[in-house]
VMD Tcl script that draws the C-alpha trace (Angstrom):
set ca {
  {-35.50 -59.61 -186.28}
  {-37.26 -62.69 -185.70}
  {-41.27 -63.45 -186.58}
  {-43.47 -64.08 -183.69}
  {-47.60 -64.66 -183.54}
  {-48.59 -61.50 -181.85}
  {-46.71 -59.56 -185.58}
  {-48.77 -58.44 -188.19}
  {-48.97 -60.37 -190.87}
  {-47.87 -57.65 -193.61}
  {-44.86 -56.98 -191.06}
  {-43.91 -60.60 -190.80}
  {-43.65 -60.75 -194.96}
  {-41.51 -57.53 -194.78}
  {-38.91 -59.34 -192.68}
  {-37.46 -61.01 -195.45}
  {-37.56 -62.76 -199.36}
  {-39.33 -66.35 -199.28}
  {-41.96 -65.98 -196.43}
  {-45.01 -65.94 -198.56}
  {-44.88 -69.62 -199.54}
  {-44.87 -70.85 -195.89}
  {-47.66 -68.94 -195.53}
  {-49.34 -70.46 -198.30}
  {-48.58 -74.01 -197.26}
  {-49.83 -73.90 -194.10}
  {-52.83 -73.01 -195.72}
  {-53.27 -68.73 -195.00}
  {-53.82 -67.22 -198.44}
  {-53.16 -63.86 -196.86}
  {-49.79 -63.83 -198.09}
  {-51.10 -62.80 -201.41}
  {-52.54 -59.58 -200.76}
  {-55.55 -60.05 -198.36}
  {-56.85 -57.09 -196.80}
  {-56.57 -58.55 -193.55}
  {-52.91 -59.49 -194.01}
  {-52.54 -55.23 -193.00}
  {-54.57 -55.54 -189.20}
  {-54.67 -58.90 -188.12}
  {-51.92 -61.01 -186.42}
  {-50.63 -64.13 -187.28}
  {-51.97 -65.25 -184.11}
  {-55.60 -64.32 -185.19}
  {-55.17 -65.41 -188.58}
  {-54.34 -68.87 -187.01}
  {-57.29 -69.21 -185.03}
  {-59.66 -68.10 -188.00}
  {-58.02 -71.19 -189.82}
  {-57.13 -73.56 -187.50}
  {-53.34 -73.15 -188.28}
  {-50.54 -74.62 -185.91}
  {-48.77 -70.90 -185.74}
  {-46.23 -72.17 -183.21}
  {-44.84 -74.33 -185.68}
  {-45.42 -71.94 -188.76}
  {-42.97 -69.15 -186.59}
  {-40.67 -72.03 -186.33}
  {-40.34 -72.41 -189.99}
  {-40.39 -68.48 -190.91}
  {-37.37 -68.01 -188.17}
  {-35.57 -70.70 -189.35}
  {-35.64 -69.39 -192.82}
  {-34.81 -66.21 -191.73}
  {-31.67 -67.22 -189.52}
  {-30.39 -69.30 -192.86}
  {-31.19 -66.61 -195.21}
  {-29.25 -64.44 -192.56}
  {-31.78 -61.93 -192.06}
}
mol new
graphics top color blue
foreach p $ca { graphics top sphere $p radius 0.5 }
foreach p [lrange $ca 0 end-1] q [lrange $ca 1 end] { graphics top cylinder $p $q radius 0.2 }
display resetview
């Protein structure tokens, strides 16, 4: 399954190992255990930071296609 913006956050980091840390570089502390992480999209939780989530999905999917998930 790939990530897209309109996914949960919490569902996105169930997808597969290693997600968390592009999460955390693009600057959306959620990863580690935020509340919010468990109702709001990535989507939202892009506009609330001014993250570039286009570009963050790219780099989730293409971790998940090489990690084979």
């Amino acid at each position: 399954m790939k990530a897209s913006k309109d996914m949960i956050i919490a569902d996105i980091l169930k997808l597969g190992e290693g997600i968390a840390p592009y999460f955390m570089k693009a600057g959306l502390r959620c990863a580690s255990g935020c509340p919010s992480a468990q109702r709001e999209t990535l989507e939202e939780a892009g506009i609330g930071h001014g993250v570039d989530v286009d570009a963050l999905i790219v780099e989730i999917n293409a971790h998940l296609e090489a990690q084979g998930a």
